[in-house]
N, C-alpha and C positions, 0 to 999 in steps of 0.2 A: 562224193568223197567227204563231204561234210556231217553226213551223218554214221559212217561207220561205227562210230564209238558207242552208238545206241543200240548196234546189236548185242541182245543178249542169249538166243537162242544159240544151241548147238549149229557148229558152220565146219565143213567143209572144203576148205578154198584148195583146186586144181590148177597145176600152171604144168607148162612145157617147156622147157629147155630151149626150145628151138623156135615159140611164139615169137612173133614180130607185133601182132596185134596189142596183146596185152604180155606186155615185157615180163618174165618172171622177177624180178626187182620191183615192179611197181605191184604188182600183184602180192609179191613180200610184204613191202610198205602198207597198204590195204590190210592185210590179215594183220599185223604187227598195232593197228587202229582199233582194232574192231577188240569190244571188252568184253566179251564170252569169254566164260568160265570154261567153256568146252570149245575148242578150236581146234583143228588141224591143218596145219600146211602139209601139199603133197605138192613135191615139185617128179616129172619123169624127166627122167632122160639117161643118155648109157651113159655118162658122171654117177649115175645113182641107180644102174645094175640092169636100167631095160635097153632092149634090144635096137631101139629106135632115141632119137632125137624129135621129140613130138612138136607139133606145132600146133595154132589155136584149133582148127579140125582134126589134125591126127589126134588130139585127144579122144575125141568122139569117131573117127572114120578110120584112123590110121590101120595099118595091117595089121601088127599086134596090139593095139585097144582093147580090146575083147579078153586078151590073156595076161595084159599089163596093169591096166589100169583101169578098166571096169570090176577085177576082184575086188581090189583095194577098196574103191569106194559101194562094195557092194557090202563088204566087213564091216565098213565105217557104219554105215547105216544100221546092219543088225547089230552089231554093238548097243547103238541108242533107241532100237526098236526088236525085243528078243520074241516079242512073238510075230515078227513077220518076216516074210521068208523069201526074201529079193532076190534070191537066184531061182525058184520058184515063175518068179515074174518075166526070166528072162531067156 
């Protein structure tokens, strides 16, 4: 926690509505430290239009993962990398 503010690379930061693990507030908090010039906060959850309430694995396992929030962050990536082709990979 102490060093966040040293990130300068593009980030990322995923949270779930429904985590217990890593609280979306604190994970807020974290991204809200961190001093990239390039940042995004993605929080899921049906407050913010998906189909589920995710928790720290339904991120990654949950049923709708795959059509929720693996596009999202598959955009994000080509966004910052146009010649590679992450649904390709997937």
């Amino acid at each position: 926690r102490n060093k966040l503010q040293l990130i300068r690379v593009p980030v990322l930061v995923v949270a779930g509505t429904a985590d217990r693990f890593a609280h979306p507030g604190a994970v807020n908090w974290g991204f809200r430290v961190m001093t990239s010039q390039d940042k995004t906060f993605l929080l899921l959850g049906r407050e913010y239009g998906q189909l589920d309430n995710y928790s720290h694995l339904g991120l990654i396992l949950g049923v709708h993962a795959k059509e929720e929030g693996f596009p999202r962050i598959f955009e994000w990536l080509e966004e910052r990398t146009p010649n590679f082709d992450v649904w390709g990979k997937f």
